[in-house]
Each structure stands twice: as C-alpha cells, then as structure tokens.
C-alpha positions in Angstrom: -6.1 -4.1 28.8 -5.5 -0.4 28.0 -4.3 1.4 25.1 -1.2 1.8 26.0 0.0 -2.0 27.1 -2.5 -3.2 24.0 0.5 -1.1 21.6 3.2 -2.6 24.2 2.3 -6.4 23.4 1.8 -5.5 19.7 5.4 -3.9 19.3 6.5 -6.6 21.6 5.9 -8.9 18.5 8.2 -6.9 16.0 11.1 -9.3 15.6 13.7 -8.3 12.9 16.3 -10.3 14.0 13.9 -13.5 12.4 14.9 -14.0 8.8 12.2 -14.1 6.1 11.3 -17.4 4.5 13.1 -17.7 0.7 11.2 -17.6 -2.6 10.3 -21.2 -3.7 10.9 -22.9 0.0 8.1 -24.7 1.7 8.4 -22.0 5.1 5.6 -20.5 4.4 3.4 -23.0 4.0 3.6 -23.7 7.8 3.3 -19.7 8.3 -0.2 -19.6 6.6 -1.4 -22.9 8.8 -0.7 -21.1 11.4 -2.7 -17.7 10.4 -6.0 -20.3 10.2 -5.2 -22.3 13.2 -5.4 -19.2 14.8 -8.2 -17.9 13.1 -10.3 -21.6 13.9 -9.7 -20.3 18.3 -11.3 -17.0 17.3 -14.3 -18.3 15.7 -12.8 -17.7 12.1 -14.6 -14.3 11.6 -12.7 -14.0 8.2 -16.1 -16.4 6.8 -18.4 -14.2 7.5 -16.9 -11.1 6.2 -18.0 -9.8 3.2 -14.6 -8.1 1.1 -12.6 -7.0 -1.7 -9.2 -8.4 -1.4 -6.2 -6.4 -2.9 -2.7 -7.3 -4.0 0.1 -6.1 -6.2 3.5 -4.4 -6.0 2.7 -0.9 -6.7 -0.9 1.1 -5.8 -2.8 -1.4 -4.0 -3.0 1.0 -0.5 -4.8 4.3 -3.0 -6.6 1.4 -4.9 -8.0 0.2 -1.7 -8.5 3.8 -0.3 -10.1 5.2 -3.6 -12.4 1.3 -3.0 -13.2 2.0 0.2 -14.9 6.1 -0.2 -16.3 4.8 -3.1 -18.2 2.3 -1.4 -19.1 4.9 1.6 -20.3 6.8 -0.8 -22.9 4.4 -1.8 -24.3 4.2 1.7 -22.2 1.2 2.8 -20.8 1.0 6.1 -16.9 0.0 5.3 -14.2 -1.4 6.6 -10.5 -0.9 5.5 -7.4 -2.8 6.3 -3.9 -1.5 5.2 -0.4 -1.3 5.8 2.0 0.0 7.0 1.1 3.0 8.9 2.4 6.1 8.6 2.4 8.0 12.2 -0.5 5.9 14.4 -0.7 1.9 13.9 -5.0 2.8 14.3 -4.5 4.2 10.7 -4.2 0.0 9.7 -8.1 -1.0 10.6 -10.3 1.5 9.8 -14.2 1.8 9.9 -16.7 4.0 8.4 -13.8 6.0 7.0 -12.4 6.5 10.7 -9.5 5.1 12.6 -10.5 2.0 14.8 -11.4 3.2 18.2 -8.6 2.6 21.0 -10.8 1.0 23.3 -12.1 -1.6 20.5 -8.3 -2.1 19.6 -7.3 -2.5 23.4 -9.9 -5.1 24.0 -9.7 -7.9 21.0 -6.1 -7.2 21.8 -7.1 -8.8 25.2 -8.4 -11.1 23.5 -5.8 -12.5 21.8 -2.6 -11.8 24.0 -3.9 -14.9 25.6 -3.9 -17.1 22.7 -0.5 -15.3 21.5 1.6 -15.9 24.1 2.1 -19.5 25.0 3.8 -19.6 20.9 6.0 -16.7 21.9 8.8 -19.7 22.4 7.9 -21.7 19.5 8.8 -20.5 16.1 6.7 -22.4 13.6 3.6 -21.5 16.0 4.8 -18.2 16.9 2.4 -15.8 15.0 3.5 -12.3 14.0 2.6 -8.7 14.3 0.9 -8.4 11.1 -0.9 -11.9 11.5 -2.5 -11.2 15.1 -2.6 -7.3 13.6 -5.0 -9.1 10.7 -7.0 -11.3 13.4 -7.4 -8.0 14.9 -8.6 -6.5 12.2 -10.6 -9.2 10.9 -12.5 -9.3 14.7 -13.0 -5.8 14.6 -15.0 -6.0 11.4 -17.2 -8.6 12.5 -18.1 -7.1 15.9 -19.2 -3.8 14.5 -21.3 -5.1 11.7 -19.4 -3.7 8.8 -21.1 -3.9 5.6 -18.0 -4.6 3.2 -14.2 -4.4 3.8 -11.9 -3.8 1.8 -8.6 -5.5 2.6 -4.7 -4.9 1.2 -2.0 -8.0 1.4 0.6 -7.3 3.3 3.4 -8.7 1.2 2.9 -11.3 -1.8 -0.3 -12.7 -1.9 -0.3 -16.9 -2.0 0.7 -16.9 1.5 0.1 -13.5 3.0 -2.1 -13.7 6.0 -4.9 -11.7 4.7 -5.3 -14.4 2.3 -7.5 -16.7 4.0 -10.6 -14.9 3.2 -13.2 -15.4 0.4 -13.7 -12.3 -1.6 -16.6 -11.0 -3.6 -13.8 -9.6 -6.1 -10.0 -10.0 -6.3 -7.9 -7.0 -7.0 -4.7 -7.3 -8.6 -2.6 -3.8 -9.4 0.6 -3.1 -11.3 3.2 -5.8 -10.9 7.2 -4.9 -10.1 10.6 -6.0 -9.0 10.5 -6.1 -4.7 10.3 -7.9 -1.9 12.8 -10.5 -4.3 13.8 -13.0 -1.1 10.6 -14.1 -0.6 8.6 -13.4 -3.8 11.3 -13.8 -6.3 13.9 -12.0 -9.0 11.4 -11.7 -12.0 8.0 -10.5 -12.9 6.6 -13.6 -13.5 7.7 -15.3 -10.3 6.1 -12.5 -8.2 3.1 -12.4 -10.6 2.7 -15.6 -9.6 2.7 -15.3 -5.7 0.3 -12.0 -6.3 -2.0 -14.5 -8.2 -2.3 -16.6 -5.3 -5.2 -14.3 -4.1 -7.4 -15.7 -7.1 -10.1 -17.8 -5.9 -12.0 -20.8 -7.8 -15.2 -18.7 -9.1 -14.3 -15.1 -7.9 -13.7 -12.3 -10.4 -10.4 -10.8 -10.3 -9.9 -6.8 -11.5 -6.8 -6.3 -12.6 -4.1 -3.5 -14.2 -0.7 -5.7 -13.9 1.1 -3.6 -15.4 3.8 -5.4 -17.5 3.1 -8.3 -20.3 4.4 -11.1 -18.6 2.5 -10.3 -15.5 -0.5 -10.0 -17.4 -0.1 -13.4 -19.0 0.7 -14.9 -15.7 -2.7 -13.2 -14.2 -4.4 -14.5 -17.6 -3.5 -18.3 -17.2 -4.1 -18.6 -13.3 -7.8 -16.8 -13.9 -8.1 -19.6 -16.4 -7.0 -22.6 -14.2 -9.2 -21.1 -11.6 -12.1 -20.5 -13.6 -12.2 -17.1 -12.7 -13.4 -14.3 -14.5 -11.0 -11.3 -15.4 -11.6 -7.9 -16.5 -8.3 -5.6 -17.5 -7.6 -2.4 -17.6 -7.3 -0.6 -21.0 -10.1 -4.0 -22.3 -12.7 -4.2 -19.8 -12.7 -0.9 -18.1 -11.0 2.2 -20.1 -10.0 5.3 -18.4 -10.0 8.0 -20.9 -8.8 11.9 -20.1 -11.1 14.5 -20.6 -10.4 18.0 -21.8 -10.8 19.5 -18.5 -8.8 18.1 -16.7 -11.5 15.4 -15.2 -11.4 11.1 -15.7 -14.0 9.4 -17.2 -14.0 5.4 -17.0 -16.0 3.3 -19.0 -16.8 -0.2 -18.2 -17.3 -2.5 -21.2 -18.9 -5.2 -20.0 -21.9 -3.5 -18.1 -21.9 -0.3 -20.7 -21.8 1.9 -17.9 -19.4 5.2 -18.0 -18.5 7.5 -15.2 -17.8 11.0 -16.6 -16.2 14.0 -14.2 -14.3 11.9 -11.7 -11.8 14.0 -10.2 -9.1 12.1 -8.2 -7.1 14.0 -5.3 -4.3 12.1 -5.6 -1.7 13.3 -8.3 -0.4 11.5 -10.7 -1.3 9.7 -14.0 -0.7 6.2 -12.2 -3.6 7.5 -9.7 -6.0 7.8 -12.6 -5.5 4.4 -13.1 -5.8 3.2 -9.3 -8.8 5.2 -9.4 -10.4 3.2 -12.7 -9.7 -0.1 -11.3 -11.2 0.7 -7.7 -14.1 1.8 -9.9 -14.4 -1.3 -11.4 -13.6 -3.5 -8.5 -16.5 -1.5 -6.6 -18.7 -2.0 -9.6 -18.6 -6.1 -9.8 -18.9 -6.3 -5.6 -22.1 -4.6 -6.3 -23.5 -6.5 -9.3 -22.4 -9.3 -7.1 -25.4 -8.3 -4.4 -27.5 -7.1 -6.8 -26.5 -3.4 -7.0 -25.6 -1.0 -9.7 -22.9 2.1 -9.4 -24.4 5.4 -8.9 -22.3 7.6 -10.9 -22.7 10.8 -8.2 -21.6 8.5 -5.5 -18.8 7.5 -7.2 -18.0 11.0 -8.7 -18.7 11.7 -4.4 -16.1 9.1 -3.3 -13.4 9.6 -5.4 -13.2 13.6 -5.4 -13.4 12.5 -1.3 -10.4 9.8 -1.1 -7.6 10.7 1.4 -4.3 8.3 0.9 -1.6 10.1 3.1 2.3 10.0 1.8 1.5 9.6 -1.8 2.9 12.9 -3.5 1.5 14.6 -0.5 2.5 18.2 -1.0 4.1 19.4 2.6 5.2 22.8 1.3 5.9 25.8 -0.5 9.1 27.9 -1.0 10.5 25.3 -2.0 7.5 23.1 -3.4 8.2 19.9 -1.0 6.3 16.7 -1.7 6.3 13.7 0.1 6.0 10.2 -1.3 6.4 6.8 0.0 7.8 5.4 -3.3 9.8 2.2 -2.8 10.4 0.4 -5.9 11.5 1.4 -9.2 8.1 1.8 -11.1 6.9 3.9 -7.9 10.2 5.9 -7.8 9.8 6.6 -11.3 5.8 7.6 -11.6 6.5 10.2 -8.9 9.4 11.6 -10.7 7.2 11.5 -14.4 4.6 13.3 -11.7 7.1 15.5 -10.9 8.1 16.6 -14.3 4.4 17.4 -14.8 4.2 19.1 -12.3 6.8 21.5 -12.2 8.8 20.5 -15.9 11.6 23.4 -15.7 12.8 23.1 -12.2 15.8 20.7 -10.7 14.8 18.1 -8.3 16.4 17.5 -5.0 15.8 14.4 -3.2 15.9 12.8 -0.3 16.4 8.9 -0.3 16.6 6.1 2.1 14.9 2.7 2.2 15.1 -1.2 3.7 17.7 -3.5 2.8 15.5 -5.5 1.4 14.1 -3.5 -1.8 15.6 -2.8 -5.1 18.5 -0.8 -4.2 20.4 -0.9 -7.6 17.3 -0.1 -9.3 16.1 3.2 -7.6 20.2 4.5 -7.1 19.9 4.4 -11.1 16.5 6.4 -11.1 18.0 9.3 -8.8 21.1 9.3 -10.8 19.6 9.7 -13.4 16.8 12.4 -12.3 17.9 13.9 -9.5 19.8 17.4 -9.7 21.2 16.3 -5.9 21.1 13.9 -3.6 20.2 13.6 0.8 20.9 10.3 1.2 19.1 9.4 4.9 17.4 6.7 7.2 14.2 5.7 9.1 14.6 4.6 12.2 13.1 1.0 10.9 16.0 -1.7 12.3 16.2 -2.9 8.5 17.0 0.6 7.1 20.2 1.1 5.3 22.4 3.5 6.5 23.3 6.8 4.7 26.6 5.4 4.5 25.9 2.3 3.1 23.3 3.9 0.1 26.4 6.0 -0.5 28.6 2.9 -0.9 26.1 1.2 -3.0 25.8 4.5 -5.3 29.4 5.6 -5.8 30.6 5.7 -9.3 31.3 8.0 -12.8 28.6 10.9 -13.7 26.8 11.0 -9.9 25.3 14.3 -9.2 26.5 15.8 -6.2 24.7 13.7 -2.8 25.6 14.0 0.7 24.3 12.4 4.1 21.9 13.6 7.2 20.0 11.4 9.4 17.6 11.5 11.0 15.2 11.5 8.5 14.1 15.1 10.0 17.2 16.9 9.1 17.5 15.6 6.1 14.1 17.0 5.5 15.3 20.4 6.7 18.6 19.9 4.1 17.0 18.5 1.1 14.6 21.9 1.4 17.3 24.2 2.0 18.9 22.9 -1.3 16.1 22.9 -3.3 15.9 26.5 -2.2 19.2 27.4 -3.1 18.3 26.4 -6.5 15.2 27.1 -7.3 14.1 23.7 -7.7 11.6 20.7 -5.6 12.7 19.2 -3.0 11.3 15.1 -2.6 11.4 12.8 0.1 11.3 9.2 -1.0 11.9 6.0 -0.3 10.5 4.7 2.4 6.8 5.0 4.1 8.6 5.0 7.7 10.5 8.1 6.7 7.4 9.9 5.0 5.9 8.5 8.6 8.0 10.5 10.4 8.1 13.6 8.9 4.2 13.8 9.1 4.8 12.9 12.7 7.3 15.8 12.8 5.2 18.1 10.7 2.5 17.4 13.0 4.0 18.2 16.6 5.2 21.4 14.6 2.0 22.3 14.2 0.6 21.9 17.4 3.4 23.5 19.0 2.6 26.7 16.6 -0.7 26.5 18.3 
C-alpha cells in the first residue's frame, strides 16, 4: 500500500453523516468491545506498551507534548499519540519527537485495511477513523521498540478507544463544559466519563480544574484504590521573579527551579507542572528519579503548534485552537497580558457540537470586533448561522468571510486599522488551515 491510498482508506472512514452515541446510553459500550476485538486480531499490542495516558477537556495535547520532551530529554525513546492534526494526519503518532514515517504508516495501514473492511457494512462492528488511527498508532509503537508513550484520549475517557491500555500513570487536566451529547451538560457528569481512565492501582496526576470535578476525581481514585496527587497539594508551581517556573513536588521533596515553558500563557505553567509530575511518578515507577537539567532541557524544548502561536507582526496575529469557554477565555486573559492596552479583533468559527452560547458571550464581551468564519470540517457552523446564534443588544460590530483564509486576511486588516491584535480562534481545523496556508506562502516566497 502506498502513502497515498494508505490516507485514501483512512479518510474513506470519516463518516459525519453517523450520529454520536448520547450521554448515559449503553452505545458505547458496544463501540469499546469493538476497539478490543479488534485489538485481540492484532495481537493486542496495547499490553505491552509501556504509557502515560491523558484525559481532560482543556490542555491535555501541551500536557502530553510538554510529557513527551520531557521524557526525551531523559534519554527515553518516546512515543506520542494526539489529536486532531493540524495540517498532516503523521503529526497524530509520533516517535522520537518526529512524525511517524510514511512508509511505517502505509504498511500497518495494510495491515489493517484487511481486517477493516468486511465491518464497513455493519455498524456496531464498523470501527472508526480514530479507532483503526489508535490501532495504528498502538502497532507502530510496538514495532519500533519505543521506550514509553505518551498517549491523549480522543474524546471523554470511559469509553474512548485509547482507553484500553494500562498505564504507569493516569493524567487528568482541567475539566469543562464540551462535547455535552455524549459526555454530558455538567461538570460532574463529564468528570465522570474523564475518570473512566483511572485504573485499579495506578496513580492518577491531576489539575481538574473546578471543585466538583475535583471531588468527582477524589471519590473514583478512592473506589479504585488509586493514588492521586493534585495540583496546588502535591506538586506546587510557584513563579519566580524572573520570569522562570519552579515546581515543587511534595511527596518526593524534589523541586525544579528555572523551567522556562515556550508556550504562553499562565494555564501553560500549569500543563507544564503536571507533565512534570506525571513524568516524575512513571519514573519512580521503574526505578528512576527526575534529572532537573533534563527536565529544565525538555520543557524550554516543547513544540505544541496552534496554541497562542504567534503568526505575525503589524498587527500582532496569534493563532489558537481554543474551543471551549475556559480555553476561549485563558487565551483572551493571555492576551490581555500580553498586549493589556490594545483592542482585540477576532476571528471565530467552530463545530456544532461545542459550547456555542458560552464562547458568543466571551467574544461579546472581549472582543473590540468580530470575523465570524468556518473550517471546512462537514460539522462546522456557518458564518451565518454563528451570526444567528449571536445577534442581540450591546454586540460589537462582527461581520462574515469564509474561508477561514480570508477571514484571516480580514480579521488582520482590522486589527490594523485599529491598532489592536488580531486572534483566530475556535476551532483546531481552522488554525489547521491557516498554518497550511501560511506554509505554501512560504514556500512560494522561496
């Protein structure tokens, strides 16, 4: 199989028109039999891999990417599994801090078109993208020998297919409001299905974020007899005068001084604590201790694309891949920080499926002015309908462009005319896209 038809049959599994199991139905149950009956045909390579597993609504892809350098750092050959992508579905499995070769991808592809097909027709055995994508991922690890993966749920956590492995440490980051058909409508509810990555024994690392998510996290660790260590009690990241993080972890007496995250944002700090912490537990737990240069190493080294990725000057332009309300409003706080005396221009789109209500009454309240745009994701709203959704009393002035390019070339121009930021938000597919654009730019410059 080559490159090419191995991304054919993968995008030949994308099927929107399917609707998503509901919060508190049985569906899923069948979904996640299916994940390890598949798994049992490929030798179930998830039992031999050694991981750190990561769920939560907001931060888990820089958690895991802060995890993952970390660990290189200390000499460990890694292995990192995320989603979505943003321009190039390789950026997904990763290993040794590099995208998985094409001609690895193309042949466990081959490997399991064959077992894929014959369910194409059936839907309770028909497996998904991002299930054969995680068999992929899981196969690829095994066959190159990878020393410690780090691997980020999809969506949820009880019945995500990631969530058939056995971790060295369970990672649980801040809790919010999305994903409400299948997870549920309140923090607890979704806190719930996050906790469902918890194993009998394992210790779980975790910033929740919100009370009731904490005492949700709290109860299942209990019933589960797991250990759990929480941000601000068990590991404390403190600010230093000069600008630099230092994270102390109670229960070993260790501290990190001079850590110097690249990603901006006082949320990042945080991501960057609990990666430190999750990193140091899978080491006590085969017999190692953090080496404060490798981590100071790893995190000043982390990459994590579309996360208040600066992509200009003259206007200052950031992009950011925001899609909930406590993302939405950590990047604005960022922004504020950032640049605290200039308007910000924004602009929005996202999926049907997130908190729509929530983040309109963010930008109205934030944002000087308004691009209201689209990916070119099937479940995407339209400009029309965020504008539907967002008209009422006291709106600052918003208008429409789509593609998500142009509005990248209109949300700039008016933050020009104004002196101010421009932001585009939303949606990882439309921060996708403009990389992609950015990129071609570039090369055309060339």
């Amino acid at each position: 199989m080559t490159y090419e038809e191995a991304l054919a049959f993968f995008y030949s599994l994308v099927n929107y028109e399917r609707k998503p199991p509901v919060a508190g139905t049985m569906r899923r149950e069948v979904t996640l039999e299916r994940v390890r009956e598949l798994a049992a045909k490929i030798g179930n390579p998830e039992r031999t891999l050694t991981c750190i597993h990561v769920a939560g609504t907001k931060g888990k892809g820089s958690t895991c990417a802060f995890s993952e350098s970390i660990l290189r750092a200390h000499g460990l050959k890694t292995g990192l599994y995320t989603s979505p992508h943003l321009v190039d579905i390789r950026e997904r499995i990763q290993i040794g801090g590099k995208l998985i070769d094409k001609r690895l991808f193309s042949r466990i592809t081959g490997r399991l078109a064959p077992l894929i097909e014959p369910r194409r027709e059936d839907p309770d055995r028909r497996a998904t993208y991002f299930e054969t994508l995680t068999h992929l991922a899981f196969l690829a690890f095994g066959e190159t020998k990878v020393e410690v993966a780090v691997v980020e749920v999809g969506m949820g956590g009880r019945l995500d297919a990631t969530n058939i492995v056995t971790p060295k440490v369970s990672v649980i980051t801040p809790i919010g409001i999305d994903h409400v058909q299948q997870l549920g409508d309140t923090i607890p509810k979704i806190a719930w299905e996050k906790a469902g990555i918890i194993k009998p024994g394992i210790t779980v690392v975790a910033n929740p974020g919100p009370p009731e998510a904490v005492e949700v996290m709290k109860r299942v660790a209990k019933e589960r007899s797991a250990p759990i260590l929480l941000l601000g009690v068990d590991f404390v990241p403190r600010d230093a005068k000069n600008g630099s993080l230092s994270v102390e972890l109670k229960w070993n007496g260790q501290k990190i001084t001079g850590l110097r995250p690249p990603l901006v944002g006082r949320h990042q700090r945080q991501n960057a604590a609990t990666a430190i912490a999750a990193v140091a537990v899978f080491l006590e737990s085969i017999g190692r201790k953090l080496d404060p240069e490798a981590v100071r190493k790893g995190v000043s080294t982390t990459r994590w694309e579309g996360r208040i990725q600066k992509a200009g000057d003259d206007p200052p332009t950031y992009l950011d891949g925001a899609h909930n309300v406590q993302s939405l409003t950590a990047l604005i706080a960022t922004m504020r920080e950032l640049h605290p005396k200039k308007p910000l221009v924004i602009a929005f789109g996202c999926a049907a499926d997130k908190d729509v209500a929530g983040m309109l009454s963010v930008l109205r309240k934030e944002a000087a002015e308004i691009v209201f745009t689209r990916s070119t994701l099937p479940r995407a709203l339209t400009p029309e309908e965020l504008v539907e959704a967002f008209k009422g009393t006291d709106n600052p002035p918003y208008s429409t462009a789509s593609p998500s390019v142009a509005a990248y070339n209109e949300v700039r121009e008016k933050a020009s005319a104004r002196s101010g930021v421009a932001v585009i938000t939303g949606s990882l597919y439309i921060v996708g896209e403009i990389l992609e654009f950015l990129a071609k730019r570039r090369r055309q410059k060339k």
